[in-house]
PAMARMAR-518968 format. One record per residue (C-alpha): residue in one letter; y, x, z. Coordinates in steps of 0.5 Angstrom, whole numbers, plus 500, padded with zeros to 3 digits. Layout:
PAMARMAR-518968
AYXZ ...
//
This chain:
PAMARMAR-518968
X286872446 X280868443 X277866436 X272861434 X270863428 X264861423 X262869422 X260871429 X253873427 X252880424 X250881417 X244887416 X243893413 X247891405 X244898401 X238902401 X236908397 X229914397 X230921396 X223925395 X221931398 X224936397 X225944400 X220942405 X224937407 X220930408 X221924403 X227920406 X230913406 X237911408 X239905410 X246903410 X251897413 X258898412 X262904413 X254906417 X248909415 X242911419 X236916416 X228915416 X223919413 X220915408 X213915410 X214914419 X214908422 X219911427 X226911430 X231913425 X232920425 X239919426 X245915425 X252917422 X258915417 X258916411 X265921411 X260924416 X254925411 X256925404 X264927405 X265928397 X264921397 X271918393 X275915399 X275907397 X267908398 X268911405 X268904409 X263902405 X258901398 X256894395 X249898393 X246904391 X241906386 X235912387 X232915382 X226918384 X230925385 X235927389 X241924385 X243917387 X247911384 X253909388 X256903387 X262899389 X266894385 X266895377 X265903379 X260907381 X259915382 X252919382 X251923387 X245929389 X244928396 X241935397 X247939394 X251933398 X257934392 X258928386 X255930379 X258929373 X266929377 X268927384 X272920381 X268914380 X267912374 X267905370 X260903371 X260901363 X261908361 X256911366 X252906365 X253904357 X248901355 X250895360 X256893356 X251890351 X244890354 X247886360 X254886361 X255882366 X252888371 X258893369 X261888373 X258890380 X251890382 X248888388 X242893389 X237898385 X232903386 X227907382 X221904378 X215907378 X216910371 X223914372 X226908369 X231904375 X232897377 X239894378 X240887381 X245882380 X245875383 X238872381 X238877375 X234884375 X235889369 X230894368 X234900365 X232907361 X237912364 X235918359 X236913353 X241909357 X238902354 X237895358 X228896357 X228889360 X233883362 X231877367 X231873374 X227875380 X225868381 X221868374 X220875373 X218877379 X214871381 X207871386 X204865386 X201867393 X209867395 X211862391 X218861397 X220869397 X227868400 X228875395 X228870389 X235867388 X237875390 X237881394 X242884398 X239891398 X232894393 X229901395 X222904393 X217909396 X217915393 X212917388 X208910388 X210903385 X211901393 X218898393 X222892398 X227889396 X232886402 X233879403 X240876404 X242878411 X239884410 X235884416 X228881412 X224884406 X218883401 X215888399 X213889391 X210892386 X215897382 X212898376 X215895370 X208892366 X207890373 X213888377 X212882382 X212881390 X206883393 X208880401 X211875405 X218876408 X218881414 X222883419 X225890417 X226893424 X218891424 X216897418 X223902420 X225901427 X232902431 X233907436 X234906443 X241905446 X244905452 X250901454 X255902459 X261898462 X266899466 X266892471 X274893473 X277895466 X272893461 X272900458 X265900454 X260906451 X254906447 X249912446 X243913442 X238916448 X234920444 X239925442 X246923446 X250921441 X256917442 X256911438 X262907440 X267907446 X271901445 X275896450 X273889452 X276886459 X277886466 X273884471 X266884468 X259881471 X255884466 X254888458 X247886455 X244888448 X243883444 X236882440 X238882434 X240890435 X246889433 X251888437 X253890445 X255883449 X260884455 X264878459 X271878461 X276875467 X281871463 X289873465 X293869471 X287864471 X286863463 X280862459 X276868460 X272871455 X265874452 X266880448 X262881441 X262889440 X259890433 X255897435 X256900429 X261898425 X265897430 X269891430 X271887436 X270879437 X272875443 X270867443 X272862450 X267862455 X269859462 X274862466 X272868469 X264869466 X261873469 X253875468 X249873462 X243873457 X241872451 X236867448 X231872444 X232870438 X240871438 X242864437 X246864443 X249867450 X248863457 X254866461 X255863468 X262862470 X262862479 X269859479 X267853476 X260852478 X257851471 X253856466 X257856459 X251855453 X256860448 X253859440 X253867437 X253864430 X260860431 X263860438 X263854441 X262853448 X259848453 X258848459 X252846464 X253843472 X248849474 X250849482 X255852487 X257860484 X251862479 X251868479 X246872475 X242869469 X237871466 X232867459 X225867459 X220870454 X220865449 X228862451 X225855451 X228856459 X234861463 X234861470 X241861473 X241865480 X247860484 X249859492 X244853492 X238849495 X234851492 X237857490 X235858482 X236853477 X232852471 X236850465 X232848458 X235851453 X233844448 X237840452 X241844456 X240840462 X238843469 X230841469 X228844476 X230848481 X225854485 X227860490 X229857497 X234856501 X238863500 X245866496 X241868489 X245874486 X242878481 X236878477 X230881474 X225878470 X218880468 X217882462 X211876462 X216871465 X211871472 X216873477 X223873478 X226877482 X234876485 X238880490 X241877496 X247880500 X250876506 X248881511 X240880507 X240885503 X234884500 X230882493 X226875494 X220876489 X218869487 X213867482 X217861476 X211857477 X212856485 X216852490 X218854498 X221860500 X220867497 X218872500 X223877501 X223886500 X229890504 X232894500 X238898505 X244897502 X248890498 X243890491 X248890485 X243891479 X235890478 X232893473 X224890470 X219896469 X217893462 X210892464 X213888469 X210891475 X215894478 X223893479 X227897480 X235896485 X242899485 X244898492 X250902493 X245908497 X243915494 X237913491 X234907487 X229902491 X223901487 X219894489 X212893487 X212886485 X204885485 X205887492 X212884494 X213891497 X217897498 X214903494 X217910493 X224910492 X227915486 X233920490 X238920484 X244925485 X249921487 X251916493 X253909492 X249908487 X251901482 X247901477 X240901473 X237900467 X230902464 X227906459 X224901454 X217907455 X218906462 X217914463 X225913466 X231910470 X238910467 X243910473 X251910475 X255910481 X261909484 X267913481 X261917476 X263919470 X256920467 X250917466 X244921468 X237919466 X232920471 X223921471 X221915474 X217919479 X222922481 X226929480 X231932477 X235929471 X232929464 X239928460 X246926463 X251921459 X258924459 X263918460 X269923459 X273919465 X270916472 X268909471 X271904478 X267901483 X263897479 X259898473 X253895468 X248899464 X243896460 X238898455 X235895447 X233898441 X239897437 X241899429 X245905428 
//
């Protein structure tokens, strides 16, 4: 049922191209990875406008290029260069039809000039995009080549490392080669994407000139992910992914029963959800890769249950209640390792700067401290009282946990201090906590028909959000804090509400009813 592998961490985007303004249609980038693409305009630093296939953007694609390209090529017009393997297809975008014939071609005989001028490059190319003078870029490996299209000659053929070099940059991870390479149309600003496809450099696209002119950046940082929401059915493990923005349904996939939690990852690339294992077998945590789809399972434990990730992705904190340890789960190979966390730990939640997570368990006191460096319990906190789920605060000041056993309340305690915390009824059983992301508020699911909200300053009831269904389970909140996600028993939707109140802003379509138990959380995410 589980897999180790060495290959869990996802890589990012593998191609990129610019097309200009054009029919009073702004100047646009895309980015794709895989068989995904998502669209920006070129000069925002905003969201994707949105996100689709291939097949759904550019259906006369030949088939092989439909689940993927290996690079794409702009021009600085609307026609661009797709490549894949030794073959390659110009395509106009605005038309959204081939040019020049709807089969690849060789990319020797659309390119000629290659087979003498490089010929290594009429074998596959890794990136490309247009330089300033109408001319294009090709990258293969180290080597560029700068290519005339109108003359079909190599102007130029060297390494990045030697050509493209900045002494003020002189460790640019582009040097040994980039995975993708696209410019700012109508200027001599480019970015060429660094292996991994998550990083870039900017650089100067003029061919006199060429060179990189920036340090390494995160390219999330300059073109950022839209906001999804995911949703996970806690008995069966079905498993939704939308884009809030505009309602698209990403991904509905099957992960395994009787979940504890689904988180999205920091890296945006991925939804994480836990899974009992069958007849008292290992359990798992399931890796969905959000937009390309794939599944991955790796051990954790008998039955995980909630979890967190570390905010650099490194790795997932997964507890495991019947065996009374928290698992420490590598996101890059799998591996798993238990940590002696306390009698049935239940929620689990990393600090700001996951140099710590704090596990809720049945213990005294009842909140573990495990140092993620050592992975050893270095302090306890919260009283003497059954923890259950929890909430930080953005700024790692308080967290708060939800109590049952006939409590029904939410203890605010400060990370920093000792004894017990004082405590917030809140009606009904709490099953899900959500934090307001300028920490003061949280918000509870607790199985009535309305969200209680606690004002943690004042560690006091404030004005609950009246939500349209009883048996309310489930709660998440917008990464603007204007508004609260939230589910119910045998729902079979989402609804998006103001956190002040009133009726629904959106509602998400499951298309069937969820159990009685469900998870949601909220995070940028690639796509």
């Amino acid at each position: 049922m589980t897999e180790t592998t060495n290959a869990l961490t996802p890589v990012g985007i593998n191609a990129a191209f610019t097309v200009p303004e054009s029919g009073g249609e702004p100047a646009t980038a895309y980015m794709i990875r895989g068989g995904w693409a998502v669209q920006h305009q070129a000069a925002a630093t905003a969201p994707p406008q949105r996100g689709a296939t291939l097949r759904e953007l550019w259906p006369k694609l030949p088939a092989a290029y439909l689940a993927g390209v290996d690079a794409t090529c702009g021009t600085d017009t609307q026609h661009v260069y797709f490549f894949k393997g030794s073959t390659c297809m110009l395509y106009d975008i605005a038309r959204n039809e081939p040019v020049g014939g709807s089969s690849p071609v060789q990319i020797g005989d659309k390119l000629p000039g290659l087979r003498n001028g490089a010929p290594d490059f009429s074998q596959g190319v890794d990136a490309g995009m247009a330089a300033s003078d109408g001319t294009v870029y090709l990258f293969r490996g180290g080597q560029f080549v700068n290519y005339d299209l109108d003359s079909d000659e190599v102007l130029e053929l060297g390494t990045i490392e030697k050509d493209w070099a900045n002494t003020a940059f002189p460790d640019s991870d582009v040097y040994g080669g980039v995975v993708a390479a696209f410019n700012h149309p109508a200027t001599r600003n480019g970015y060429l994407v660094a292996p991994g496809g998550t990083r870039y450099a900017e650089c100067d696209t003029d061919p006199d000139d060429h060179r990189v002119t920036s340090g390494g950046k995160a390219l999330r940082d300059r073109w950022p992910y839209r906001t999804f929401l995911s949703v996970l059915d806690g008995a069966d493990g079905r498993l939704w992914v939308f884009d809030i923005g505009s309602g698209q349904k990403i991904r509905q996939t099957q992960t395994g029963r009787e979940s504890g939690g689904v988180v999205i990852s920091p890296d945006g690339f991925r939804a994480l959800a836990t899974a009992k294992g069958d007849g008292g077998g290992e359990g798992s945590l399931a890796l969905l890769d959000i937009t390309a789809g794939s599944l991955k399972t790796v051990g954790a434990g008998v039955w995980p249950y909630r979890m967190a990730v570390l905010p650099d992705a490194s790795a997932a904190y997964v507890t495991n209640p019947l065996s009374d340890t928290a698992h420490r789960v590598d996101l890059a190979t799998g591996e798993a390792r238990p940590i002696d966390v306390g009698p049935r730990p239940d929620g689990i939640v990393a600090s700001p700067e996951g140099d710590c997570v704090y596990v809720a368990t049945d213990g005294d006191p009842a909140v573990a401290v495990v140092d993620t460096a050592t992975n050893t319990v270095v302090r306890r906190f919260g009283g003497s009282m059954t923890a259950q789920c929890t909430a930080l605060t953005p700024d790692g000041a308080a967290l708060c946990f939800g109590i049952h056993s006939g409590v029904n309340a939410v203890a605010v305690a400060m990370t920093t201090s000792a004894g017990d915390p004082p405590l917030v009824r809140v009606g009904q059983s709490p099953e899900q906590l959500a934090a307001s992301p300028d920490g003061g508020f949280v918000y509870v699911a607790n199985r009535g028909h309305e969200v209680k909200v606690i004002d943690v300053a004042a560690v006091s009831e404030a004005g609950p959000v009246r939500t349209p269904r009883d048996r309310t389970n489930a709660v998440a909140a917008s990464p603007d804090g204007e508004h609260l996600f939230v589910t119910s028993e045998r729902a079979d939707s989402v609804q998006q509400l103001p956190v002040s109140g009133g009726e629904p802003v959106a509602e998400f379509a499951l298309g069937a009813a969820l159990g009685n138990d469900a998870f949601l959380a909220v995070g940028p995410a690639w796509g």
